[in-house]
C-alpha positions as YAML, in Angstrom:
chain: A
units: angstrom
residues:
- id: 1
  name: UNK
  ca: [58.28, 127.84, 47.78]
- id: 2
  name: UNK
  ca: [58.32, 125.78, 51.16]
- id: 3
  name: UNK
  ca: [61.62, 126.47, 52.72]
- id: 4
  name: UNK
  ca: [62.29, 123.13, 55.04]
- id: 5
  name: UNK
  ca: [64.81, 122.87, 58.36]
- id: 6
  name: UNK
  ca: [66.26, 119.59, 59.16]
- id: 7
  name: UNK
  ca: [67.52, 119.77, 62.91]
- id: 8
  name: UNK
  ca: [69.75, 117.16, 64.10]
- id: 9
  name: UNK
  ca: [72.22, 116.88, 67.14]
- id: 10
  name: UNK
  ca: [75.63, 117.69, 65.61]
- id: 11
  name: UNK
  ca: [74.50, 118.09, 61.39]
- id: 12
  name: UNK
  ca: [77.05, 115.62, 60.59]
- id: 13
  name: UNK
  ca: [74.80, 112.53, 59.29]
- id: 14
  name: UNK
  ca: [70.95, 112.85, 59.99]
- id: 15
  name: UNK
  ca: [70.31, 116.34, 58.60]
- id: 16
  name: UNK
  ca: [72.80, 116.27, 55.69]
- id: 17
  name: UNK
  ca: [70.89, 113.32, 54.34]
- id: 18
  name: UNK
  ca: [67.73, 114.67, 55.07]
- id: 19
  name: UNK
  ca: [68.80, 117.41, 52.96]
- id: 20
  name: UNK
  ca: [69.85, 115.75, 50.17]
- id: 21
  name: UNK
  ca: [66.86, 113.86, 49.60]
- id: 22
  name: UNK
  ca: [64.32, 116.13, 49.77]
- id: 23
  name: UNK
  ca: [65.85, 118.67, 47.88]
- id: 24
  name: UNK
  ca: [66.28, 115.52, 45.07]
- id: 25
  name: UNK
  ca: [62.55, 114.69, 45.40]
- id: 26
  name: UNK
  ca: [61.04, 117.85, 45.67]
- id: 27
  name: UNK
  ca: [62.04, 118.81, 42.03]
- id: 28
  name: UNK
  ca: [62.61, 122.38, 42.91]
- id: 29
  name: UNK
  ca: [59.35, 122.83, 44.84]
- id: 30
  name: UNK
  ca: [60.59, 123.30, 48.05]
- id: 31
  name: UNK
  ca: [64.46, 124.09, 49.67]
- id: 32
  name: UNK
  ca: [65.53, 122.12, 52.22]
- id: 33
  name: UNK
  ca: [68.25, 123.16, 54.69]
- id: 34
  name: UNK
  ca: [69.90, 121.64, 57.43]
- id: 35
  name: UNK
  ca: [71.27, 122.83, 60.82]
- id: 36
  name: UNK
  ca: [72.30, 120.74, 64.59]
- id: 37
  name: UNK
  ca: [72.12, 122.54, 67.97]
- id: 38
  name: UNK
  ca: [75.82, 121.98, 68.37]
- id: 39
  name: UNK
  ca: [77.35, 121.39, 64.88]
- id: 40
  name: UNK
  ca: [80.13, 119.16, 64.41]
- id: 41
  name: UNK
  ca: [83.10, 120.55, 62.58]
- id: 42
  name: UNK
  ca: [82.80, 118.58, 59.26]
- id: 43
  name: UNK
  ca: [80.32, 115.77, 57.06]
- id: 44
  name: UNK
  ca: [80.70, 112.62, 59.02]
- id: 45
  name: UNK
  ca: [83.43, 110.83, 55.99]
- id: 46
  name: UNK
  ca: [80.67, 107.36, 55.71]
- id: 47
  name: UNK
  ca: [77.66, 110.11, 54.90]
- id: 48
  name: UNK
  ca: [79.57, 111.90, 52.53]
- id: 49
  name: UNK
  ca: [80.81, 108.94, 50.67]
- id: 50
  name: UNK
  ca: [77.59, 107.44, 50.69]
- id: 51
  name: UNK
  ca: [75.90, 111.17, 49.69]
- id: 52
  name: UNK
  ca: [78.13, 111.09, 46.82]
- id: 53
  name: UNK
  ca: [77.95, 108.02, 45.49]
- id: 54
  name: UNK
  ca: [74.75, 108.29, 45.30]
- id: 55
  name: UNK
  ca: [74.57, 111.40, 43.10]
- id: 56
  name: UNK
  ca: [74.56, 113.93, 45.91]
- id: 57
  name: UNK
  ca: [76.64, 117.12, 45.59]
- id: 58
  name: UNK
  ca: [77.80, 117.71, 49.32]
- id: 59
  name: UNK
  ca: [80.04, 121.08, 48.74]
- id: 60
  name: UNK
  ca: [76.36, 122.11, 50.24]
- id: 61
  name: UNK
  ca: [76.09, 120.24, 53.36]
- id: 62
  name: UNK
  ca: [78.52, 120.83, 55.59]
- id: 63
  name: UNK
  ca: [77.88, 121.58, 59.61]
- id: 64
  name: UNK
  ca: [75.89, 124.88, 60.29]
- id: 65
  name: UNK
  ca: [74.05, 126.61, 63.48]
- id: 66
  name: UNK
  ca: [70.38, 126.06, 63.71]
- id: 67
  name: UNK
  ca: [71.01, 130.00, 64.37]
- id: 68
  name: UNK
  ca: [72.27, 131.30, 61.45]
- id: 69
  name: UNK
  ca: [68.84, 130.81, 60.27]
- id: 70
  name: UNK
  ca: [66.81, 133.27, 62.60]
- id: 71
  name: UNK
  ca: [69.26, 136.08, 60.83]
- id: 72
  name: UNK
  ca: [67.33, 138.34, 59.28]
- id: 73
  name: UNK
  ca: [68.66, 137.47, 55.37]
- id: 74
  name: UNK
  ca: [68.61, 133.69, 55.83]
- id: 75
  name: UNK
  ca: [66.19, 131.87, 54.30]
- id: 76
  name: UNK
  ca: [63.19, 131.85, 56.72]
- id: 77
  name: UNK
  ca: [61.99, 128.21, 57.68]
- id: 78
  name: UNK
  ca: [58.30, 127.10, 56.94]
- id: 79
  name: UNK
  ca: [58.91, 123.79, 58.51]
- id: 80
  name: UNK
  ca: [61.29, 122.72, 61.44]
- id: 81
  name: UNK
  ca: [61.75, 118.69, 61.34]
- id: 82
  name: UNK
  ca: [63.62, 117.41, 64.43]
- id: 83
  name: UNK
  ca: [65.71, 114.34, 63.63]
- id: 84
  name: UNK
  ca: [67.07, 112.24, 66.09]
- id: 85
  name: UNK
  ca: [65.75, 114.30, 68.85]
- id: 86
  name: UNK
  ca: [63.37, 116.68, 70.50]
- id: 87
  name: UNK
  ca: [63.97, 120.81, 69.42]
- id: 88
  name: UNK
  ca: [65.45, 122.45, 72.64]
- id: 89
  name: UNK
  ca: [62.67, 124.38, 74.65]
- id: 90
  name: UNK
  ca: [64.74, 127.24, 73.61]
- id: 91
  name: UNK
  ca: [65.09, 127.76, 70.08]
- id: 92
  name: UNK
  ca: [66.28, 130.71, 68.06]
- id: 93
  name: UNK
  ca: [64.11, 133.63, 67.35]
- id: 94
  name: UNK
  ca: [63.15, 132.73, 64.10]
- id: 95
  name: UNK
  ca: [61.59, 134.86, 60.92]
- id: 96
  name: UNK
  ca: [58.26, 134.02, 60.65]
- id: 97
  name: UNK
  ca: [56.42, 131.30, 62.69]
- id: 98
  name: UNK
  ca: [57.38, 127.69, 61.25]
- id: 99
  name: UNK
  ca: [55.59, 124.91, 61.61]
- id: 100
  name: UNK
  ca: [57.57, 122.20, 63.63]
- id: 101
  name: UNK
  ca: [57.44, 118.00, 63.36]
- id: 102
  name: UNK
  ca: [59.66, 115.52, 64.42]
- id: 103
  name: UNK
  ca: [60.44, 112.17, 62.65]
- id: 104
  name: UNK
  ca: [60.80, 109.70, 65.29]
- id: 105
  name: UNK
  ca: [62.56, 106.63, 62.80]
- id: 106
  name: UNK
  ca: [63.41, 103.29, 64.22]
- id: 107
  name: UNK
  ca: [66.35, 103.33, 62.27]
- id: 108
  name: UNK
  ca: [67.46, 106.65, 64.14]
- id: 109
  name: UNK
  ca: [67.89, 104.82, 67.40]
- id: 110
  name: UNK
  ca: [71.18, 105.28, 68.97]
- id: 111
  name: UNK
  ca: [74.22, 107.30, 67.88]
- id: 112
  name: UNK
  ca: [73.91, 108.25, 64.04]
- id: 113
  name: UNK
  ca: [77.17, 108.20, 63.33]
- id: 114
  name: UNK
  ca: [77.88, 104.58, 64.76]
- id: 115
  name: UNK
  ca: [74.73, 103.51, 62.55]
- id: 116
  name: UNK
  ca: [74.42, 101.69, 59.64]
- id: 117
  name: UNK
  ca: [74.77, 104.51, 57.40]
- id: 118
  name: UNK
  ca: [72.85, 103.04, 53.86]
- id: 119
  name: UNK
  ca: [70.02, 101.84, 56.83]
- id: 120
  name: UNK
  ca: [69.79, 105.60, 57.90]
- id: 121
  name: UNK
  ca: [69.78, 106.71, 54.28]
- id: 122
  name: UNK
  ca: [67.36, 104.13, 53.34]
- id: 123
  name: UNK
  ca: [64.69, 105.10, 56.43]
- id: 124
  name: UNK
  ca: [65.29, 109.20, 55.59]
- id: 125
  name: UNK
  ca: [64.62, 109.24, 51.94]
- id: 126
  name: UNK
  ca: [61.69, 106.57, 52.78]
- id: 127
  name: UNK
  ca: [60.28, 108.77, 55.55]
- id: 128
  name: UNK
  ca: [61.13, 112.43, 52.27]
- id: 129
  name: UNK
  ca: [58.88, 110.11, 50.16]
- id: 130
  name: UNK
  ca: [56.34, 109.44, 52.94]
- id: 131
  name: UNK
  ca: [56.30, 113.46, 53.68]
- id: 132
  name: UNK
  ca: [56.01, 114.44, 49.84]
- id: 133
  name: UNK
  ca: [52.66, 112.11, 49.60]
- id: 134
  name: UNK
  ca: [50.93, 112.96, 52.92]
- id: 135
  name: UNK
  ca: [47.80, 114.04, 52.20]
- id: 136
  name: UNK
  ca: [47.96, 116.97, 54.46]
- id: 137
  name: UNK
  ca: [51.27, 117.95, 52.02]
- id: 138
  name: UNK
  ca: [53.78, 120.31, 53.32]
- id: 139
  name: UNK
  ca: [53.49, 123.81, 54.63]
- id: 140
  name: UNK
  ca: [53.46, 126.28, 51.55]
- id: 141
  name: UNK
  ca: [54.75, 129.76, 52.02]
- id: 142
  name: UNK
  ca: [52.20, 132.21, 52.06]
- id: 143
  name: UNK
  ca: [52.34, 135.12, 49.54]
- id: 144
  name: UNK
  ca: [52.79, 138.36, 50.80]
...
């Protein structure tokens, strides 16, 4: 199973959505997660509303460290997809060696959180679908 890291600035709108949708569209075939650099300290309230009336469960998705996932029992990332930003230079030490791509989206312009929400939802799950039928596919963890 592909284990897939959203990274966003604060993990309070971009990554939390991100989240949601692929781990809707992949069916069970991959995990994704979601993490900021700086996390805020709770769901921005217009993602979670929108998250859940949409058929989201967001108990799941609230604010974590991008760190917490180079410890050695977390889940290790195959895939690191910047949102909203370019990854640090530094980044944590992470288990394995995961691939890393960044989804530049027109619709991510600007602050998230002063957005038009359902536009930013609309562009992620658009860009989830686009990812799930790239012919290149996603990274699949190796066996071993």
């Amino acid at each position: 199973m592909c284990n897939v890291l959203f990274v966003c600035p604060d993990n309070a709108v971009l990554g939390p959505m991100a989240e949601a949708c692929l781990n809707r569209a992949a069916c069970g075939e991959m995990r994704a997660f979601s993490a900021a650099v700086h996390p805020a300290g709770r769901l921005h309230p217009r993602v979670e509303r929108l998250l859940r009336g949409r058929g989201h469960a967001t108990d799941a998705l609230q604010p974590k460290s991008w760190e917490i996932f180079a410890l050695p029992h977390a889940p290790a990332p195959d895939l690191l997809i910047g949102l909203g930003l370019r990854l640090p230079f530094v980044e944590p030490e992470w288990n394995g060696h995961p691939q890393r791509r960044h989804w530049h989206l027109t619709a991510l312009d600007g602050d998230p959180a002063a957005g038009d929400i359902p536009a930013l939802y609309q562009a992620i799950k658009t860009a989830v679908s686009d990812f799930l039928l790239d012919e290149n596919g996603p990274p699949m963890r190796r066996a071993g």
